[in-house]
Residue, then its C-alpha position, 0 to 999 in steps of 0.5 A: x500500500x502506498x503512503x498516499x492511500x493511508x487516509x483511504x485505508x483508514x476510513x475502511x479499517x477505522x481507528x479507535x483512537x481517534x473514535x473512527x468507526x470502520x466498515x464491519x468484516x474489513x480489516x488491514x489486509x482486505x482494505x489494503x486489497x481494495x485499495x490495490x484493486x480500485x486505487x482510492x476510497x472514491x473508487x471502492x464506493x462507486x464500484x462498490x457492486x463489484x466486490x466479492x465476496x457479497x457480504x463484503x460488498x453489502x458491508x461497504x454499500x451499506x457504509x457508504x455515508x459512513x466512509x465519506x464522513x470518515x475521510x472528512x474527520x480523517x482529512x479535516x486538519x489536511x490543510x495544516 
């Protein structure tokens, strides 16, 4: 995974420190496996219906307001 995808990553693992809620049934090794198929988190959401297995693919359809409001907590001190 690349250092530019972090934040992507992130948004789907979440991160308890800092009170982020991930997508349920995605971990560090299936969001980096996203991440290398679809390239950015925006990716992963539109091509959200291509995804295996299904209950990964309904996980991250479901999610999809929760991972746009992750990546702006996430990015929200980006400009600093």
């Amino acid at each position: 995974m690349y250092p530019d995808r972090y934040a992507d990553h992130k948004c789907l693992v979440g991160d308890k420190s800092d009170n982020i809620a991930g997508v349920p049934g995605i971990g560090n090794k299936r969001a980096a496996e996203l991440l290398n198929r679809f390239g950015s988190l925006a990716n992963i959401i539109a091509n959200a219906a291509d995804v295996t297995p299904t209950k990964v693919r309904g996980a991250l359809i479901s999610s999809g307001d929760l991972l746009v409001r992750n990546r702006q907590l996430i990015l929200l001190n980006d400009s600093a």
